[in-house]
MARLUM-950796 format. One record per residue (C-alpha): residue number from 0; residue in one letter; x, y, z. Coordinates in Angstrom, 3 decimals. Layout:
{pos:NUM&code:A&east:X&north:Y&up:Z};
...
END
This chain:
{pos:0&code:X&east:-4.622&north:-3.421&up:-3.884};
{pos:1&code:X&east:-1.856&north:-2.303&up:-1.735};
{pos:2&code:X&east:0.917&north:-2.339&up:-4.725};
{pos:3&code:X&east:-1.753&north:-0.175&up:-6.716};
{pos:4&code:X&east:-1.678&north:2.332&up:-3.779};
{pos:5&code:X&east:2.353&north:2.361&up:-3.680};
{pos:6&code:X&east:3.020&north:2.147&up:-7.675};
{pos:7&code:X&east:0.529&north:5.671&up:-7.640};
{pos:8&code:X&east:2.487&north:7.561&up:-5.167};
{pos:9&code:X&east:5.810&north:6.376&up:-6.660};
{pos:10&code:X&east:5.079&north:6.959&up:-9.833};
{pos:11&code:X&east:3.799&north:10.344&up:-8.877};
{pos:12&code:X&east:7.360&north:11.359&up:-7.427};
{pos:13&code:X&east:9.067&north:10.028&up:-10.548};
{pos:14&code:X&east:7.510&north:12.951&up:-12.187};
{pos:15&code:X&east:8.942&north:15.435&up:-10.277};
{pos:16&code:X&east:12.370&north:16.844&up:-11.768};
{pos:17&code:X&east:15.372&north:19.363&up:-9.852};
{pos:18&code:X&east:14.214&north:21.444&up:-7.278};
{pos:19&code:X&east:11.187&north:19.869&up:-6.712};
{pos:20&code:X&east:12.080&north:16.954&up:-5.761};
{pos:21&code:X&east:12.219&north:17.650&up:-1.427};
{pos:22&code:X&east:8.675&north:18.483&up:-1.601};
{pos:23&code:X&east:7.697&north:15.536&up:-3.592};
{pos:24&code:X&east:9.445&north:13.083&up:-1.162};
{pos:25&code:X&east:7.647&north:14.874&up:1.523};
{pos:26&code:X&east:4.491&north:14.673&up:0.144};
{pos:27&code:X&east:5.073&north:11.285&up:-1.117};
{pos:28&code:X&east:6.177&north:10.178&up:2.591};
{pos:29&code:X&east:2.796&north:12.191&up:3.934};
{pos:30&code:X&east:0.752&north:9.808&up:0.978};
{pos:31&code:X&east:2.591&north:6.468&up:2.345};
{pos:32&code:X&east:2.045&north:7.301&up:5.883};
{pos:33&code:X&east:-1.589&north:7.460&up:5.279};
{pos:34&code:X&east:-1.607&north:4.142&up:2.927};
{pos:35&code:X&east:0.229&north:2.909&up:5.653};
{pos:36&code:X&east:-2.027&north:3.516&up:7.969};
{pos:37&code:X&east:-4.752&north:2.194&up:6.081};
{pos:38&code:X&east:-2.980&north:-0.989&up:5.430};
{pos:39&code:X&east:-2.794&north:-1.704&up:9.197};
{pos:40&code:X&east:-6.704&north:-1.024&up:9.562};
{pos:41&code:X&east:-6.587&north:-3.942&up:6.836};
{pos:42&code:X&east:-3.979&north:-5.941&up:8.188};
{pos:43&code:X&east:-6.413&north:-6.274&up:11.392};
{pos:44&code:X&east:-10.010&north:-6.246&up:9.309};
{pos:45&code:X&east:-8.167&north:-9.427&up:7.311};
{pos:46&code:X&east:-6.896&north:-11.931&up:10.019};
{pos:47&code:X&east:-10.491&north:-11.497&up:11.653};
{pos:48&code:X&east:-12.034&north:-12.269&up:7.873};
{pos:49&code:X&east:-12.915&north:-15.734&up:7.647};
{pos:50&code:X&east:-15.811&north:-15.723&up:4.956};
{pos:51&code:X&east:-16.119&north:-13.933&up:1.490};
{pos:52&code:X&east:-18.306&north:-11.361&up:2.951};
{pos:53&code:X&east:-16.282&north:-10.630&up:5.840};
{pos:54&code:X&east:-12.969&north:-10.145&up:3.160};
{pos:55&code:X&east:-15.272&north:-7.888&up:1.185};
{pos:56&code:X&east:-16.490&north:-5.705&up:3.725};
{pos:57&code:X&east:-12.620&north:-5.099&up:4.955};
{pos:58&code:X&east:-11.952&north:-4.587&up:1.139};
{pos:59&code:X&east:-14.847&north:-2.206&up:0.873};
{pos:60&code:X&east:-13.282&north:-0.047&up:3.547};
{pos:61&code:X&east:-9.881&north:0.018&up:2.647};
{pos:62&code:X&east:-11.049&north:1.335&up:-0.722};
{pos:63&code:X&east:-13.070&north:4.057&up:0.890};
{pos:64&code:X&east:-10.391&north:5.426&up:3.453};
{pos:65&code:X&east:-7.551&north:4.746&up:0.738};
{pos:66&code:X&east:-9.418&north:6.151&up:-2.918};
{pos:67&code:X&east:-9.190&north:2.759&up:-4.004};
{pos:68&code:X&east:-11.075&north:1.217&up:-6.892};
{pos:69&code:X&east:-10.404&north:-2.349&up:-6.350};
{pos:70&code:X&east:-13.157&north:-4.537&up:-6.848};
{pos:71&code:X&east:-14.395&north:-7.286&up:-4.485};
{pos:72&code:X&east:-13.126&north:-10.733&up:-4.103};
{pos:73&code:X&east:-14.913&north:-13.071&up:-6.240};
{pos:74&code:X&east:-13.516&north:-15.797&up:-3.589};
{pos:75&code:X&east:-12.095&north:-15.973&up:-0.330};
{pos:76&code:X&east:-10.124&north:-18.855&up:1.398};
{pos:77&code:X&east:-7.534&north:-19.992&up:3.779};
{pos:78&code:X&east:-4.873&north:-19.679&up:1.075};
{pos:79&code:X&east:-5.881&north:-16.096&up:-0.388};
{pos:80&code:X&east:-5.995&north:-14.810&up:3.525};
{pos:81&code:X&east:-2.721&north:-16.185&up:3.897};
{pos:82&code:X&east:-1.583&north:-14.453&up:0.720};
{pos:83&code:X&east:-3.065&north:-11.084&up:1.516};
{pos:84&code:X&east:-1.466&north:-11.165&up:4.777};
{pos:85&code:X&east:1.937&north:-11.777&up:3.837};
{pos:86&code:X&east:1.189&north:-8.857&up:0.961};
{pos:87&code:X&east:0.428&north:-6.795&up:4.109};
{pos:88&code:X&east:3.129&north:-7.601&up:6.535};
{pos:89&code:X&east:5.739&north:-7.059&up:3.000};
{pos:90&code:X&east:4.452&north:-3.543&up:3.181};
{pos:91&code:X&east:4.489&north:-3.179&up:7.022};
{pos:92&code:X&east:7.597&north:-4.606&up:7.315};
{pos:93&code:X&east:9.977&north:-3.972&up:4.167};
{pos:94&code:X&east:8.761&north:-0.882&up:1.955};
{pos:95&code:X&east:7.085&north:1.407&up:4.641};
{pos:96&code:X&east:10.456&north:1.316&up:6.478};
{pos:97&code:X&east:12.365&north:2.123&up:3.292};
{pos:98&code:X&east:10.059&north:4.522&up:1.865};
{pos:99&code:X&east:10.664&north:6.487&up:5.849};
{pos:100&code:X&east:14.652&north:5.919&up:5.679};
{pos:101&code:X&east:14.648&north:7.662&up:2.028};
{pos:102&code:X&east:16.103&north:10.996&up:1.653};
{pos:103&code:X&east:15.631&north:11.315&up:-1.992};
{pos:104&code:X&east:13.138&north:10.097&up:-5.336};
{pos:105&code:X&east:15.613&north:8.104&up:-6.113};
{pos:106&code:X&east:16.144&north:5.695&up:-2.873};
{pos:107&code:X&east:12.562&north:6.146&up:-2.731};
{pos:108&code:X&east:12.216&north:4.152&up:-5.851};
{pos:109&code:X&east:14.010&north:1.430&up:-4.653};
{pos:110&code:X&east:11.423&north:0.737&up:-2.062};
{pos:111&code:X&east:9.037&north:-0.512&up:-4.286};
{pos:112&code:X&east:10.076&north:-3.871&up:-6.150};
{pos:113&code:X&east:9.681&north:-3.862&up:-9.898};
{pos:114&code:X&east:6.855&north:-6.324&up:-10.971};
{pos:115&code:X&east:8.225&north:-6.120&up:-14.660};
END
């Protein structure tokens, strides 16, 4: 969910040739601020989430504030929560700080680890 958000806005900016590229960082940056804002809402709605429909209704609205189409969790357990959360605090804690330090597309793109 949250790499789906990222990989968009990203891939978005890679688009974006020459003299556009300052105001596709900046609107990039504006994007991830409000993902990351969003993520944090989830961060919180998650560690509270101890039964499938509590981790769907926190899915349900991160997809709403974020434009997200991810469907529901089929399951939900210690060991997804636990999963999800270190997803989250990944985000939080390694690409929203890199995606704020970057100054152009290209140490942007660095931000977001390649999944292959």
């Amino acid at each position: 969910m949250i790499k789906r958000v990222i990989f968009s806005v990203v891939l978005l900016a890679g688009l974006v040739h020459g003299n556009e590229e300052k105001a596709a960082l900046a609107m990039v940056k504006e994007q991830l601020a409000v993902a990351e804002k969003n993520v944090r809402i989830m961060q919180q709605c998650i560690q509270g989430a101890n039964t499938l429909a509590q981790a769907n209704a926190c899915e349900k609205a991160f997809a709403q504030a974020s434009n997200d189409t991810s469907e529901p969790f089929t399951a939900w357990d210690a060991a997804l929560k636990k999963e999800l959360l270190e997803e989250v605090k990944y985000y939080l804690d390694v690409i929203a700080p890199c995606v704020n330090k970057a100054k152009t597309l290209e140490e942007l793109s660095v931000c977001v680890p390649d999944e292959g």
